[in-house]
N, C-alpha and C positions, 0 to 999 in steps of 0.2 A: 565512124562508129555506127552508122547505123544498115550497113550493106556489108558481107564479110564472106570471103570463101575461104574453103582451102582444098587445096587440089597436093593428093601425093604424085611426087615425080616417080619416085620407085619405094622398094621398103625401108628404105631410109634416109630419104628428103623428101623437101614439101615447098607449097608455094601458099602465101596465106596475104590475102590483100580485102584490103576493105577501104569502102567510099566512104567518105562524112559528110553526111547532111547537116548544116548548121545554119544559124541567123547567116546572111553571109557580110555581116557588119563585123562578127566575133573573129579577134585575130587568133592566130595559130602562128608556132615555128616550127620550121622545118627540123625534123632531127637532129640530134645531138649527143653526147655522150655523157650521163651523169653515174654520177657513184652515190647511191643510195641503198642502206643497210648491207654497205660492204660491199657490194655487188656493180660493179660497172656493165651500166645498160645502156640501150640506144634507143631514143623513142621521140619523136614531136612532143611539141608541150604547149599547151595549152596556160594561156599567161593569167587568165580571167581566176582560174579554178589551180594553177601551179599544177596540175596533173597531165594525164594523156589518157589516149583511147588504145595505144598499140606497144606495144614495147618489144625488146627482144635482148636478151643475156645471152652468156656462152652455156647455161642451163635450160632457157624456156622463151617458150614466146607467148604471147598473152593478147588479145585486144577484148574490149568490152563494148557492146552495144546497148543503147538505151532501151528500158524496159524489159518483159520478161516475156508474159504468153499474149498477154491482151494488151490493147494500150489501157493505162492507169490513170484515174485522175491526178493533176498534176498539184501538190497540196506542200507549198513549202511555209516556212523553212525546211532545211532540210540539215542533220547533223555535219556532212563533207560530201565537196564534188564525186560523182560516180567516178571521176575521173585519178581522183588520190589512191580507190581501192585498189585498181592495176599497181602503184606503188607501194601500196603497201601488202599485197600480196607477195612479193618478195621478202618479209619478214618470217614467212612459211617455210618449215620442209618440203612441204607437198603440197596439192590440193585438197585433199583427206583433213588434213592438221588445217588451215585454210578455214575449210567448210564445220569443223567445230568449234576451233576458236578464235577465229573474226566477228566482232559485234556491227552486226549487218543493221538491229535496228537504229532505225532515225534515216537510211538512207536510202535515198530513191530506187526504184527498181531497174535492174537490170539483169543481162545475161552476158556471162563473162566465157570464152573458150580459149582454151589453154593444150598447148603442145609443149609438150617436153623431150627431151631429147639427152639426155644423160648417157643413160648405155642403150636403151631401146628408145621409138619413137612411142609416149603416148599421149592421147588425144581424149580431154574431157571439158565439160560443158558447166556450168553453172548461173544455177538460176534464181534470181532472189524478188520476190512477188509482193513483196513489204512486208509479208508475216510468217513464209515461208523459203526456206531453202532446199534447192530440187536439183539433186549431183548423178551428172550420168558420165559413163567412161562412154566414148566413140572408139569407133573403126579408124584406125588410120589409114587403114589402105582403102578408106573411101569419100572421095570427092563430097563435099557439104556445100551447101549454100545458109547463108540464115539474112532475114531482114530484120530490122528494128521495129518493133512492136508500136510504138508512138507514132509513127509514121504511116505505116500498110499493114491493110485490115488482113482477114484471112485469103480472101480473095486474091487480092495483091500480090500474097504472099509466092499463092500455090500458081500462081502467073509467071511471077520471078523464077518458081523455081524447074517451069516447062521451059522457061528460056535457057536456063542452066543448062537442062536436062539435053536439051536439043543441043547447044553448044559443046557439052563435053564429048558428044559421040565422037568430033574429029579427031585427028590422028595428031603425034604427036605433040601433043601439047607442050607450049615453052612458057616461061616467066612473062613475054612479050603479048604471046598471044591470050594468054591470062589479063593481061591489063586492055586488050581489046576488049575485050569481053566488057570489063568493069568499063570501061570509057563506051560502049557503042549498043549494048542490048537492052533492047526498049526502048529506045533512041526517037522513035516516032509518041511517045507516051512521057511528057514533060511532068507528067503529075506523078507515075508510078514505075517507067526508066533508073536503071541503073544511076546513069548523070541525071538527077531530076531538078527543077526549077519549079517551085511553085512561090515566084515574084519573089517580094520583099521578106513572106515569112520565114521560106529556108530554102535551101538548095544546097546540090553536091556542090563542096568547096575543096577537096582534096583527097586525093587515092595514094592510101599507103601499103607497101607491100615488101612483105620480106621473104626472100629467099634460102632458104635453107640445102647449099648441096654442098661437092666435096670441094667445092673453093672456100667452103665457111658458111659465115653468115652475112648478110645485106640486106638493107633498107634503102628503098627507094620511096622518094618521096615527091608527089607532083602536085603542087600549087596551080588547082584550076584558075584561079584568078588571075594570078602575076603570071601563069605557064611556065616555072622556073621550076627545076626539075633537084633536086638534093639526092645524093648517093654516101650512104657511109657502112662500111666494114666494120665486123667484127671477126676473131678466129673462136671455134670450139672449143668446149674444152675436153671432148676426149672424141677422136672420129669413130662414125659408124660406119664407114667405108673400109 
């Protein structure tokens, strides 16, 4: 949740993977299938908080990173995990419907980005700063990076995103060579690296990534710690192929 790309393959698939930085005491499971608000979805779960960071339906795919522009003071309690919003944002038509009637106060800040894929692909951002919400529609047919704000300052940021930058020029790019990227860039830099470690207080614990082509959908899920790698399926619900 707190590292996240997305890379279009063509104008209608995408590759959208992201690292989690976390205590690395805090357990996680690997993906799974649940049915929530009617909808069967795939996504890790987070046992601490009953939510997740990534999700993916035969409608949308979703992941959330902590915080919004700035890192925030951290001042809880707090109403529900950052992590329940990704599920309950499937109580939504849209993101539109979403961004007016979800009652955001009482919860921590974060930035949510959301790909849809119904009949066209598209791709928008949201951002919730503790007293404001800030909705922008993106480009899909262009490659993003975003870092978690609690984590890497601006500097960091605009670091992460020359490594990006430098990285996407090569040539065809796959789902494979995308999780190089997330497992090896900055790779000499343990504090502000892709994989980071900074000791006991947190470090990257898991890169998760879904793939969106004309096979479907997929999540792939890899447990830095155990190295045991989770794969699960879904089909579309209407192809854009």
């Amino acid at each position: 949740m707190c590292t996240l790309t997305y890379i279009p393959i063509d104008n209608k698939n995408f590759i959208f993977t992201t690292n989690r930085d976390e205590d690395p005491n805090r357990i996680a499971l690997p993906p799974d299938k649940y049915i929530n608000n009617n909808i069967e979805s795939l996504y890790p779960k987070d046992p601490e908080g009953n939510g997740t960071w990534m999700l993916c339906n035969k409608y949308f795919s979703v992941c959330l990173l902590n915080g919004a522009f700035v890192k925030h003071k951290h001042e809880p309690p707090y109403k529900k995990s950052r992590g329940l919003v990704v599920l309950e944002y499937e109580k939504f038509k849209n993101t539109i419907e979403f961004v007016l009637n979800f009652d955001f106060v009482g919860i921590e800040p974060f930035t949510m980005v959301v790909v849809r894929y119904n009949s066209e692909i598209l791709m928008e951002e949201v951002r919730w700063d503790g007293s404001s919400v800030h909705y922008k529609k993106l480009d899909p047919k262009r490659a993003e990076i975003w870092s978690s704000s609690t984590l890497y300052d601006e500097t960091a940021k605009k670091m992460r995103k020359a490594w990006f930058v430098d990285w996407k020029m090569m040539d065809d790019i796959s789902y494979s060579k995308v999780l190089d990227f997330h497992k090896n860039a900055g790779c000499n830099d343990l504090f502000n690296g892709l994989v980071m470690n900074r000791k006991e207080l947190v470090k990257t614990t898991s890169i998760t990534q879904i793939i969106h082509d004309k096979l479907g959908i997929r999540m792939r899920y890899e447990d830095l710690r155990t190295k045991e790698v989770t794969e699960k399926y879904m089909t579309k619900e209407k192809s854009l192929n």
